[in-house]
Backbone as XML, in Angstrom:
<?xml version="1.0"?>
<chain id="A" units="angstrom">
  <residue number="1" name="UNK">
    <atom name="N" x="-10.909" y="4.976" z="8.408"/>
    <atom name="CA" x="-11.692" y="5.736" z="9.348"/>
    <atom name="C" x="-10.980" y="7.043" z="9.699"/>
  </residue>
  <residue number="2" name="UNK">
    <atom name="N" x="-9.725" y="6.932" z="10.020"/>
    <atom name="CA" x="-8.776" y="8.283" z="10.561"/>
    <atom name="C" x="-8.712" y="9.121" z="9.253"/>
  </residue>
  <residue number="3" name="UNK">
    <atom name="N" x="-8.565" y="8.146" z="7.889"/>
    <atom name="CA" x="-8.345" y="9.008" z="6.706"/>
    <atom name="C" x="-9.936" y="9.734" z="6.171"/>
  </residue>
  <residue number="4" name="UNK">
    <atom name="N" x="-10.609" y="8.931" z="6.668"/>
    <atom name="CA" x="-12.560" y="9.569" z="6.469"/>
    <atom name="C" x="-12.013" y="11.404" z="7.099"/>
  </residue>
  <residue number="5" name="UNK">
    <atom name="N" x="-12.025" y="10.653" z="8.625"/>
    <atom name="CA" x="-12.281" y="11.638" z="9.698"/>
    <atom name="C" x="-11.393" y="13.352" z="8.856"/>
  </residue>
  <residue number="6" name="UNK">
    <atom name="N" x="-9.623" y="13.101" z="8.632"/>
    <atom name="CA" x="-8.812" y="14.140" z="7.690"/>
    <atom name="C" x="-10.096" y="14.907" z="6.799"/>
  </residue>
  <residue number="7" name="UNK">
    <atom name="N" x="-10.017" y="13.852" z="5.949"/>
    <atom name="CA" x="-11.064" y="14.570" z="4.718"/>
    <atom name="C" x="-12.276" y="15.588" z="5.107"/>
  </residue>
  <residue number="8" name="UNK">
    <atom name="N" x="-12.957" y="14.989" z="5.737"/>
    <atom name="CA" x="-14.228" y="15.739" z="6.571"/>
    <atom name="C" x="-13.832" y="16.843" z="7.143"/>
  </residue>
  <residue number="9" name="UNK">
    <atom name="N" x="-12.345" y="16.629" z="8.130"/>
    <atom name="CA" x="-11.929" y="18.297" z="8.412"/>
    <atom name="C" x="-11.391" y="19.501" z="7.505"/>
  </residue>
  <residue number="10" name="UNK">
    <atom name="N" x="-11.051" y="18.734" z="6.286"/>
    <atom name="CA" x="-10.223" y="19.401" z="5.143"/>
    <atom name="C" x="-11.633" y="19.835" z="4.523"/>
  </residue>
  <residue number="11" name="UNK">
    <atom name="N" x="-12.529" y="19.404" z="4.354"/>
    <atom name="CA" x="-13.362" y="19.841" z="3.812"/>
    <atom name="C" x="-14.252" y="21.150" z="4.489"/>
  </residue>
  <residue number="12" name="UNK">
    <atom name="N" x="-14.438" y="20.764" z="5.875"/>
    <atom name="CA" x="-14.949" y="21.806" z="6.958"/>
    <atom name="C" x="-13.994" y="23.163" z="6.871"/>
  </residue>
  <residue number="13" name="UNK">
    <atom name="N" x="-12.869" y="22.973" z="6.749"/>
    <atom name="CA" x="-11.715" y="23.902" z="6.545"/>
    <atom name="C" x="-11.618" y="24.593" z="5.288"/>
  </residue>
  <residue number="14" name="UNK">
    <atom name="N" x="-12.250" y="24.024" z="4.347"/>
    <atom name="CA" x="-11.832" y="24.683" z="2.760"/>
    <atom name="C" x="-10.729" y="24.053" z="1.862"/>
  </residue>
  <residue number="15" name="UNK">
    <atom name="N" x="-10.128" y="23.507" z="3.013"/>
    <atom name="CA" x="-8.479" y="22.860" z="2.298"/>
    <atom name="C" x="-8.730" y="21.753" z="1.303"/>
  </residue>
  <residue number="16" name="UNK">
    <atom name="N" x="-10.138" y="20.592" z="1.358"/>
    <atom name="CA" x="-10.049" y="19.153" z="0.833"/>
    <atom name="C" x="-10.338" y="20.208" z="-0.724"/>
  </residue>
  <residue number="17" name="UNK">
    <atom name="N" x="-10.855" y="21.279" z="-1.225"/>
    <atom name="CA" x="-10.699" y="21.558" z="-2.870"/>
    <atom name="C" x="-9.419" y="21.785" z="-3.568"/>
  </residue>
  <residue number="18" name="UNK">
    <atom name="N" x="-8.911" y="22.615" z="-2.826"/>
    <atom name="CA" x="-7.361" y="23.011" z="-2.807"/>
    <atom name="C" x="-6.694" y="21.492" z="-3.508"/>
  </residue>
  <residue number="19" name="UNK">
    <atom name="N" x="-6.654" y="20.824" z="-2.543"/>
    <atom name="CA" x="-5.786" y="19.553" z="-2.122"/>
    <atom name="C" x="-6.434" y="18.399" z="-2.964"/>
  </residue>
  <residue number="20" name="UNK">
    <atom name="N" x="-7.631" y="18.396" z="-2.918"/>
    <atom name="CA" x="-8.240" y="17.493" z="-3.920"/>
    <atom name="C" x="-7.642" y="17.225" z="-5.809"/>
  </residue>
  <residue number="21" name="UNK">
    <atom name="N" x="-8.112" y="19.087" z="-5.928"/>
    <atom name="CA" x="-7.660" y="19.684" z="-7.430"/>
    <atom name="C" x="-6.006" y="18.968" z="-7.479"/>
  </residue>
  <residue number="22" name="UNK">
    <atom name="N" x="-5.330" y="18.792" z="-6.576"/>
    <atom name="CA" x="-3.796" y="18.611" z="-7.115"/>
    <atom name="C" x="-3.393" y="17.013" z="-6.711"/>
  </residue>
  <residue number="23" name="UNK">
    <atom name="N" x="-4.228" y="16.091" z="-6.119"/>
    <atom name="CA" x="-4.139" y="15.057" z="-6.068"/>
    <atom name="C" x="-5.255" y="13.753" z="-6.745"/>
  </residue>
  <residue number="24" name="UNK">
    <atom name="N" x="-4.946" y="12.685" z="-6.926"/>
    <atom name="CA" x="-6.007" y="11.808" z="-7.347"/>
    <atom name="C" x="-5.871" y="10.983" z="-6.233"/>
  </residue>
  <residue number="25" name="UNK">
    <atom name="N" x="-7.228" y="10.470" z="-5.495"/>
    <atom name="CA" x="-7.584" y="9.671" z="-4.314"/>
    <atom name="C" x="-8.466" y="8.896" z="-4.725"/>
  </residue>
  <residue number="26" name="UNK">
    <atom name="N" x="-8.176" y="7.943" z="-4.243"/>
    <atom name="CA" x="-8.984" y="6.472" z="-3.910"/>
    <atom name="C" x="-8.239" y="5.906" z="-2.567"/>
  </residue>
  <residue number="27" name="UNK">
    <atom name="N" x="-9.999" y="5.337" z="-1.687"/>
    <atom name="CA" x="-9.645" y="4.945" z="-0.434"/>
    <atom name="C" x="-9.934" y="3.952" z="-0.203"/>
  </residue>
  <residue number="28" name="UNK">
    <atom name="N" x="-9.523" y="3.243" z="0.741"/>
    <atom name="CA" x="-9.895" y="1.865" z="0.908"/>
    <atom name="C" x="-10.146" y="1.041" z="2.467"/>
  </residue>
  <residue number="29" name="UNK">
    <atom name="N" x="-10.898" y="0.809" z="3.384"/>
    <atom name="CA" x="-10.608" y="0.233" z="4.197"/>
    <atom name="C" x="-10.046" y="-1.287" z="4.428"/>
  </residue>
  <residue number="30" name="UNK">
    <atom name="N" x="-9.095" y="-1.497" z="5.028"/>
    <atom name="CA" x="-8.283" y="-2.852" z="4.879"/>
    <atom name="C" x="-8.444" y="-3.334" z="6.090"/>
  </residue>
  <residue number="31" name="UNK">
    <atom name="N" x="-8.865" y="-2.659" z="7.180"/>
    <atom name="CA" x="-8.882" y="-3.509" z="8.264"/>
    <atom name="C" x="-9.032" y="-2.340" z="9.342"/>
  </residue>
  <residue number="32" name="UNK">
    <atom name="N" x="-9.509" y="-2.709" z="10.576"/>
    <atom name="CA" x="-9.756" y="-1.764" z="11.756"/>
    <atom name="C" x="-9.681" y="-2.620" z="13.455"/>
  </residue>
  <residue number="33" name="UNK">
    <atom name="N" x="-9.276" y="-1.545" z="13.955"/>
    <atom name="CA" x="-8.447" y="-1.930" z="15.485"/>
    <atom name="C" x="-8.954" y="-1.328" z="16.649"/>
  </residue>
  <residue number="34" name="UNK">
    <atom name="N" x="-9.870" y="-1.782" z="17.460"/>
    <atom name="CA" x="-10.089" y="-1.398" z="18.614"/>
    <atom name="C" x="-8.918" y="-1.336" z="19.774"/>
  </residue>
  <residue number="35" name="UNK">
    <atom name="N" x="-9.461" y="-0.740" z="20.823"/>
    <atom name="CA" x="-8.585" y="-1.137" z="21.904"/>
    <atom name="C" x="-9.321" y="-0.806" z="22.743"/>
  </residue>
  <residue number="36" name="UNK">
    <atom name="N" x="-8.319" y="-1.584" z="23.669"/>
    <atom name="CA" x="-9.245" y="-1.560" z="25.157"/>
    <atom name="C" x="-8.016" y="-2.001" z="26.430"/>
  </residue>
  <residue number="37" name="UNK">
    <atom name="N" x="-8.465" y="-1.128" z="27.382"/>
    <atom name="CA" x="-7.498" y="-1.595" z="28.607"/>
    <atom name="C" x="-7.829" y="-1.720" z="29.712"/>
  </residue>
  <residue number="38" name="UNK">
    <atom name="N" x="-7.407" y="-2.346" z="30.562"/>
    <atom name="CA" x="-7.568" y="-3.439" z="31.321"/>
    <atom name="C" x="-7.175" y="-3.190" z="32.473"/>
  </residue>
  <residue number="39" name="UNK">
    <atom name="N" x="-6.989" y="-3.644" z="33.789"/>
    <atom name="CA" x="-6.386" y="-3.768" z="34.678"/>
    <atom name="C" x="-6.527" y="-4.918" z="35.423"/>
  </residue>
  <residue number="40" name="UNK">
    <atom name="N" x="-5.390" y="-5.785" z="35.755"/>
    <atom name="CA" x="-5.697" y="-7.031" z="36.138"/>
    <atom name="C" x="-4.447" y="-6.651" z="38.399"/>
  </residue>
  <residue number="41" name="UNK">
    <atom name="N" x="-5.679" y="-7.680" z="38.844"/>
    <atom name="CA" x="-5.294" y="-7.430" z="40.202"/>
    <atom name="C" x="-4.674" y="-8.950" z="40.399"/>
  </residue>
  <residue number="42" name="UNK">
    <atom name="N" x="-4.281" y="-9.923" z="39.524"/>
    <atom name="CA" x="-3.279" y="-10.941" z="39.943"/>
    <atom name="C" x="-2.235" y="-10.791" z="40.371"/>
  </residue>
  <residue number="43" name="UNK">
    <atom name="N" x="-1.858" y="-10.941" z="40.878"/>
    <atom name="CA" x="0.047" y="-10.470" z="41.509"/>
    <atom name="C" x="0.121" y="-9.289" z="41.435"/>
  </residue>
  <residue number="44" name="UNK">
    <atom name="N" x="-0.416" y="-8.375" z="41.018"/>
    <atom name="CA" x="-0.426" y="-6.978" z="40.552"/>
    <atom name="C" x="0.955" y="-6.365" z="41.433"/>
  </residue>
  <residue number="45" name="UNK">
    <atom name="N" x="1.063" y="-6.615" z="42.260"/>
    <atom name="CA" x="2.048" y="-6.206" z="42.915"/>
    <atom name="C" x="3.716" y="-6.488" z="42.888"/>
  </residue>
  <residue number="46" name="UNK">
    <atom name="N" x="3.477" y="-7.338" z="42.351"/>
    <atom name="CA" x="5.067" y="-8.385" z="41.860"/>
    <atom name="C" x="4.840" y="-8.148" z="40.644"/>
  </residue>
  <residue number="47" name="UNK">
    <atom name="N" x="4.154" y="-8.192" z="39.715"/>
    <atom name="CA" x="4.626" y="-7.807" z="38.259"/>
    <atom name="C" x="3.785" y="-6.708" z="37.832"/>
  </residue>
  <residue number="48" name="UNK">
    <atom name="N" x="3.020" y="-6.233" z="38.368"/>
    <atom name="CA" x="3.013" y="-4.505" z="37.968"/>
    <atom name="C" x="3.191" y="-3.330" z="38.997"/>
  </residue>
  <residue number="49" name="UNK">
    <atom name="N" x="4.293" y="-3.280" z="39.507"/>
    <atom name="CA" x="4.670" y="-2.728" z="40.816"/>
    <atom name="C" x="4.426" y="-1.237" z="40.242"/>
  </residue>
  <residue number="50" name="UNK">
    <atom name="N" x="4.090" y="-0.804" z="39.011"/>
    <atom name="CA" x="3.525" y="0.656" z="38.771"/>
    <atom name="C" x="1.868" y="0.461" z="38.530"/>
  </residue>
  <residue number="51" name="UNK">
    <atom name="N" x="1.047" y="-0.392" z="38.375"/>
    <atom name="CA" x="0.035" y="-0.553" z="38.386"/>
    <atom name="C" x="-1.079" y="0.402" z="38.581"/>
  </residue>
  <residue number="52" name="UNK">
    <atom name="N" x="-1.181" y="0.635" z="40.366"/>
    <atom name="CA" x="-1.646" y="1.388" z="41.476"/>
    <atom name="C" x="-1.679" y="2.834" z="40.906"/>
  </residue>
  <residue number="53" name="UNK">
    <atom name="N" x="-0.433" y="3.615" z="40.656"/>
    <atom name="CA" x="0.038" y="4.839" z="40.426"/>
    <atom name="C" x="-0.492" y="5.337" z="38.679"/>
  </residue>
  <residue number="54" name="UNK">
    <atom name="N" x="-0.239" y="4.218" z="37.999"/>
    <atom name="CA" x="-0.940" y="4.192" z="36.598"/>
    <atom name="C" x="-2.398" y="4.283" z="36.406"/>
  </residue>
  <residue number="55" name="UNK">
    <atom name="N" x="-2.775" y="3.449" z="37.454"/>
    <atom name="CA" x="-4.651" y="3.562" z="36.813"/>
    <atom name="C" x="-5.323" y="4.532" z="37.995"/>
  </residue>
  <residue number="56" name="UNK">
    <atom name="N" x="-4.746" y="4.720" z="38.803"/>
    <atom name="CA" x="-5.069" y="6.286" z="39.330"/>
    <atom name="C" x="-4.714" y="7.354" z="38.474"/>
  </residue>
  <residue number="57" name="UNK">
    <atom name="N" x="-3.712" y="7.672" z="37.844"/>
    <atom name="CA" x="-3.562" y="8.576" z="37.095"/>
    <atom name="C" x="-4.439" y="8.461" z="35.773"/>
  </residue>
  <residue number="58" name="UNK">
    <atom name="N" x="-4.485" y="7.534" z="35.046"/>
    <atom name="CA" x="-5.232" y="7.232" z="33.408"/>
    <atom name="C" x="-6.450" y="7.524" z="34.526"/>
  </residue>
  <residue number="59" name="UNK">
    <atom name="N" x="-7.380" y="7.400" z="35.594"/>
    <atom name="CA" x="-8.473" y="6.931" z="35.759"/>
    <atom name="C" x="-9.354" y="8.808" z="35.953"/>
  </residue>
  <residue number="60" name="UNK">
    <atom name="N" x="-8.094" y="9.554" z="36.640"/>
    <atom name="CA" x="-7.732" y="10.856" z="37.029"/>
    <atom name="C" x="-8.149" y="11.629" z="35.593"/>
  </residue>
  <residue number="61" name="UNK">
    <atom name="N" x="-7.033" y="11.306" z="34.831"/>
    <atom name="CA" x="-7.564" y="12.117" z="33.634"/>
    <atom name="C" x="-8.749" y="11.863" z="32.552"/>
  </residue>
  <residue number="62" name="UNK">
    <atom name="N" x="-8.607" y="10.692" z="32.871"/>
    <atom name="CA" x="-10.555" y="10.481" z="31.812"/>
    <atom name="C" x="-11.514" y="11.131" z="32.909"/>
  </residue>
  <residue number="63" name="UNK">
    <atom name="N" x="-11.808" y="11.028" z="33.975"/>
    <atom name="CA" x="-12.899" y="11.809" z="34.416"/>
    <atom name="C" x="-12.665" y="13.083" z="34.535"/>
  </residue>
  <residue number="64" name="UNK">
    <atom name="N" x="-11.514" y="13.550" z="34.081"/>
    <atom name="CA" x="-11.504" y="15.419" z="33.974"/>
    <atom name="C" x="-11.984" y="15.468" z="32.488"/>
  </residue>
  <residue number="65" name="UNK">
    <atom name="N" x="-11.623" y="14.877" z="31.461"/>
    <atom name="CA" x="-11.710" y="14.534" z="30.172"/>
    <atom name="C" x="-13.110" y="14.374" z="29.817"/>
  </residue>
  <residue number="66" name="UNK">
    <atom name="N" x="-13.761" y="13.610" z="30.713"/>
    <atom name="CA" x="-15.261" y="13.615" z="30.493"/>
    <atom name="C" x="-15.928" y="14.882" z="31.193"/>
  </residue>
  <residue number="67" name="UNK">
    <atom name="N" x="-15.633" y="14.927" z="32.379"/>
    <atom name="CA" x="-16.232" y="16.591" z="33.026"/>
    <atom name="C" x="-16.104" y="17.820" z="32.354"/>
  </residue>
  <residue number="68" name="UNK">
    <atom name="N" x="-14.550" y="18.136" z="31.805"/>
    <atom name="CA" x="-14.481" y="19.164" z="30.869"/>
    <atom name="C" x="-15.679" y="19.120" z="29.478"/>
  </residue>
  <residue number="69" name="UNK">
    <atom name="N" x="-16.262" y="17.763" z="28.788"/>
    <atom name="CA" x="-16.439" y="17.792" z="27.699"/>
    <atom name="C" x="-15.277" y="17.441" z="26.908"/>
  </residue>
  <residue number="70" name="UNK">
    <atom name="N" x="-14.379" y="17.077" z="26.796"/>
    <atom name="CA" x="-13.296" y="16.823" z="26.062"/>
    <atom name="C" x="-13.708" y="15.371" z="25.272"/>
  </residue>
  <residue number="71" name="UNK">
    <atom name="N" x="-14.213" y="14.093" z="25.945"/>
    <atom name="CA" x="-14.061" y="13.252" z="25.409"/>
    <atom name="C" x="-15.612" y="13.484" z="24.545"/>
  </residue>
  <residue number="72" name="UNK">
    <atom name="N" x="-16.352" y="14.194" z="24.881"/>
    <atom name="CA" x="-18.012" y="14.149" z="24.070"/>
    <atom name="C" x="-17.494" y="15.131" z="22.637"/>
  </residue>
  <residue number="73" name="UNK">
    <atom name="N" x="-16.756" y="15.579" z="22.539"/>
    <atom name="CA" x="-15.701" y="16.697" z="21.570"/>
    <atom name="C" x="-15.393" y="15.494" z="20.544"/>
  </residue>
  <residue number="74" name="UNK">
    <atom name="N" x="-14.510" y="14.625" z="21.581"/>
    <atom name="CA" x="-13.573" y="13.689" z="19.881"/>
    <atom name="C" x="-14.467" y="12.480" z="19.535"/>
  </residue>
  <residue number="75" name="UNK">
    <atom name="N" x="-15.815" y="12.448" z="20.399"/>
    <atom name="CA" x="-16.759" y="11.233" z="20.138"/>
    <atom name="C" x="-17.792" y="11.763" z="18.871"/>
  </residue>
  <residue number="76" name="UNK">
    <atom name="N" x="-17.582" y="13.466" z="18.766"/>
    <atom name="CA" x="-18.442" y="14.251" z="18.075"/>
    <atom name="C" x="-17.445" y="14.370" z="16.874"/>
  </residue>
  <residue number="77" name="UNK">
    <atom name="N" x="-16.173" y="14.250" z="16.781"/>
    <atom name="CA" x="-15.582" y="15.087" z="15.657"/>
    <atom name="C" x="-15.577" y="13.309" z="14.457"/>
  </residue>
  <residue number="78" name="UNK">
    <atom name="N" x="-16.129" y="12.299" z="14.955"/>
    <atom name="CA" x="-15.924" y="11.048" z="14.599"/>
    <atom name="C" x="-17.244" y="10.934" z="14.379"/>
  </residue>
  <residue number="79" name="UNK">
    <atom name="N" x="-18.260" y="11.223" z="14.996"/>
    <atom name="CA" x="-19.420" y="10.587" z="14.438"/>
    <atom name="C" x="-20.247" y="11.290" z="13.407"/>
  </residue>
  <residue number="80" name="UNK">
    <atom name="N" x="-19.946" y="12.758" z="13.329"/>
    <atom name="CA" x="-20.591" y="13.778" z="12.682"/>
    <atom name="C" x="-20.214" y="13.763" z="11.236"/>
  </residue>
</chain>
C-alpha cells in the first residue's frame, strides 16, 4: 500500500519513467496493519500518570489537523 502510494507520486512527479527505465519491479502485498488507539480510564492514574497530558495533547492536534484540512490531504493522497 505505502509502496502503491511512492509509485503514484513518482509517477505524478515524472520520476516513476526515469526510475522505472533503470530498475525491474515486481510487487507484492504480504500482509497489512491497522492501528488504532485507545485510552483506557482503569487506574489511569497509577499506571498512566502521563495519560491526562497525552490525550489532551494527541486530541489537540488532530482537531487542528482536521480544521486546517491536513488530515482530508493524506486521506486524499491514499485514496486517489
Amino acid at each position: 500500500m505505502v509502496f502503491d502510494y511512492l509509485i503514484n507520486e513518482m509517477k505524478k512527479n515524472g520520476e516513476y519513467t526515469q526510475w522505472a527505465a533503470e530498475v525491474t519491479l515486481e510487487s507484492k502485498i504480504i500482509g497489512t496493519n491497522e492501528a488504532y488507539l485507545g485510552y483506557t480510564d482503569i487506574n489511569a492514574e497509577n499506571n498512566f500518570p502521563f495519560k491526562k497530558d497525552f490525550s489532551i495533547k494527541f486530541d489537540i492536534e488532530i482537531y487542528k489537523m482536521k480544521k486546517s484540512g491536513e488530515i482530508q490531504e493524506i486521506i486524499n493522497r491514499f485514496v486517489e
